[in-house]
N, C-alpha and C positions, 0 to 999 in steps of 0.2 A: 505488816511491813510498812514502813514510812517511806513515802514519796524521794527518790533520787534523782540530781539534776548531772548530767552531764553535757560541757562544753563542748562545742563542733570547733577543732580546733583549725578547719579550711577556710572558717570564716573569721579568726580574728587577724589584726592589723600585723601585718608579717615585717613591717618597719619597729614594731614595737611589741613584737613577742615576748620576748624575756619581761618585760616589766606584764603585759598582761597576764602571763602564765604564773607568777608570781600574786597578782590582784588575783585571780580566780582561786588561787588555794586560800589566802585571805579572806574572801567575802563566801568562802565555805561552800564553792562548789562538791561535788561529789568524787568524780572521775572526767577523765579528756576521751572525747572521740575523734578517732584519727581516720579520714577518708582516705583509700588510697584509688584512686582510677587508672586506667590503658588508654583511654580514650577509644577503646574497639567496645568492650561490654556499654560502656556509656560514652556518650560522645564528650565526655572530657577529660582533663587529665592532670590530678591534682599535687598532691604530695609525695616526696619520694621515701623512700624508705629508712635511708640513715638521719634524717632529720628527728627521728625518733629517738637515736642515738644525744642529739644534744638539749631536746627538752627535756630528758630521763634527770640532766645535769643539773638543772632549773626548777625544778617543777616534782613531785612527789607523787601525782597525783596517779593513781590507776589507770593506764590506759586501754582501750578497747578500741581496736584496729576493726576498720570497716572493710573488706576486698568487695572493691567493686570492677571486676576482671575477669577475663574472660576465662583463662586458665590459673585460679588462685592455689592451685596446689603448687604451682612454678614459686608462688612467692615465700611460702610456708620456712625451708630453710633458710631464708636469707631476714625471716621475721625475726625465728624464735634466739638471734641472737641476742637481742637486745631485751628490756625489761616491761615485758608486756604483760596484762592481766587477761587478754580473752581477745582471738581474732575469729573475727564473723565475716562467711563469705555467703554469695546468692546461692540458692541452688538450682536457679536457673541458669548459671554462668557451664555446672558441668554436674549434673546429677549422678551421673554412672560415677564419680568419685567422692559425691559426702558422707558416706561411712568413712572410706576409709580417710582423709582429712580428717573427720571426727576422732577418732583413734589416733589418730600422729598427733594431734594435740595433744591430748591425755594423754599418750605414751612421753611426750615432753612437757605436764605439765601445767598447761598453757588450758584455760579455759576454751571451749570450743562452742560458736555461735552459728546461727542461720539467718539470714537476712531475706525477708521475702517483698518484692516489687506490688503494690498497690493490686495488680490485675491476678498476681498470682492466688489460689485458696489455701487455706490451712490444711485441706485434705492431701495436697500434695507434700505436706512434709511429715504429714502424721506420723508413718514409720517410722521416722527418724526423732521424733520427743524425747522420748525416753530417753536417749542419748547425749542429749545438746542443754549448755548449762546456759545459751540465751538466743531468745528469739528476739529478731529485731524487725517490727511491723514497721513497713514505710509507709508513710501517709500522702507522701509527693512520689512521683518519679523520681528513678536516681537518675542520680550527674550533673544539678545544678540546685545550686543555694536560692530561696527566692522565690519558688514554684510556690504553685498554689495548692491547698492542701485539700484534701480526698476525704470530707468525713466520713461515706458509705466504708471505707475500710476501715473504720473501728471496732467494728462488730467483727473483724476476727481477735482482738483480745478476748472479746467475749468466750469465742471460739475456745483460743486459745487457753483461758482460766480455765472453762468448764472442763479439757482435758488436763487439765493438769491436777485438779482437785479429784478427778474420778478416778486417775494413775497414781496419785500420789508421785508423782512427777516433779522435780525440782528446777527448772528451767526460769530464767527471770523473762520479764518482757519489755524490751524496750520498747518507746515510742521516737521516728526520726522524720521528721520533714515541715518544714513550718508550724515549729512548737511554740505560741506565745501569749501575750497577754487575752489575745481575739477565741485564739484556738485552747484555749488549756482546759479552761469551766467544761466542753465538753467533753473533748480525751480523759479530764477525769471521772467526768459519769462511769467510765471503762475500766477506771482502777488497774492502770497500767504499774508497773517498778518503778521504771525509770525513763524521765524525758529527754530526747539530746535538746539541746538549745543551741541556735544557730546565729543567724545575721539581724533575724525576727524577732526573735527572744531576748538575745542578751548582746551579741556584737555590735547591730546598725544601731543602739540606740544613742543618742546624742546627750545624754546624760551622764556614759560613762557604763562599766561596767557593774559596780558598785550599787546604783540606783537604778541600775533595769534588772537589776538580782532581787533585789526588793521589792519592787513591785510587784514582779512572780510569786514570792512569797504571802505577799501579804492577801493574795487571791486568795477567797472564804474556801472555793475547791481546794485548796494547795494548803491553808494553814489546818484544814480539818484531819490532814493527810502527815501530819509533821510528827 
């Protein structure tokens, strides 16, 4: 499977959205990742809900809703109205409810993901593999764009591949927290799916969109991976 990039979409220019969401399906991003926070499971508070509603209008692109909240099952109906490809929440926010979350997605369709926090292991979701079409490893802390990135958590893709290959498991794995030119050579040693790219990667750079996409590319890790 070839290397997928997807944009963090709390990190671009919200004065000039529509025209970046637009450059991102152009310079051939992948898919959009959409943070949503309470400010209680992390201490901020990002995107609201229906704003999903008018990038759907703009923009084509898949997106893949992140909950980062304390009660994500609260959000679940007021998600799957609109045109989403996969909502991933912690399972540390409410354990005693990720089956069934897991199932009301599939029962509506909606790809259903697991998002695990840096400190968390992969032993704690392992029952739940088999069921979830993506795991999303964070490499920062959730709740803020910026952080510094955790490379001892790599080794649960590792984790994570190794079950997936001995289940025959179909689960993809994202990689999300300070994805960029500094950090990528090694996350790919890991042979992750799919990277988010955030303020680090692709938003803060002062070049433009356009030429900090390129760059990432042109990494000997990343074009091996094309």
């Amino acid at each position: 499977m070839s290397i997928l990039f997807s944009a963090s979409v709390m990190c671009a220019d919200f004065t000039d959205l529509k025209n970046q969401l637009k450059k991102l399906e152009e310079i051939g991003i992948h898919r959009l990742h959409y943070d949503i926070m309470d400010g209680i499971f992390v201490p901020n508070i990002t995107l609201g809900i229906d704003m999903i509603r008018d990038i759907t209008k703009v923009c084509s692109l898949p997106i893949d809703v992140h909950l980062m909240v304390t009660e994500p099952a609260n959000f679940l109906e007021m998600l799957i109205k609109y045109k989403i490809d996969s909502i991933s929440f912690h399972v540390e926010s409410n354990p005693n409810e990720a089956f069934r979350m897991v199932d009301w997605l599939h029962d509506h369709n909606i790809k259903a993901g697991i998002a695990i926090s840096p400190i968390t292991p992969v032993s704690q979701i392992e029952l739940i593999l088999g069921r979830v079409d993506i795991i999303t490893v964070m490499t920062v802390d959730p709740g803020f764009a910026g952080q510094h990135f955790i490379p001892v958590v790599l080794k649960k893709i590792d984790a994570l591949r190794k079950i997936r290959e001995e289940n025959n498991f179909k689960y993809t794995i994202m990689v999300d927290g300070s994805v960029n030119l500094k950090t990528i050579p090694e996350i790919m040693t890991h042979s992750p799916d799919i990277l988010i790219l955030g303020n680090s990667g692709l938003f803060g750079d002062s070049e433009g969109l356009e030429a900090a996409y390129k760059k990432i590319l042109t990494l000997p890790e990343v074009k091996t991976s094309l």
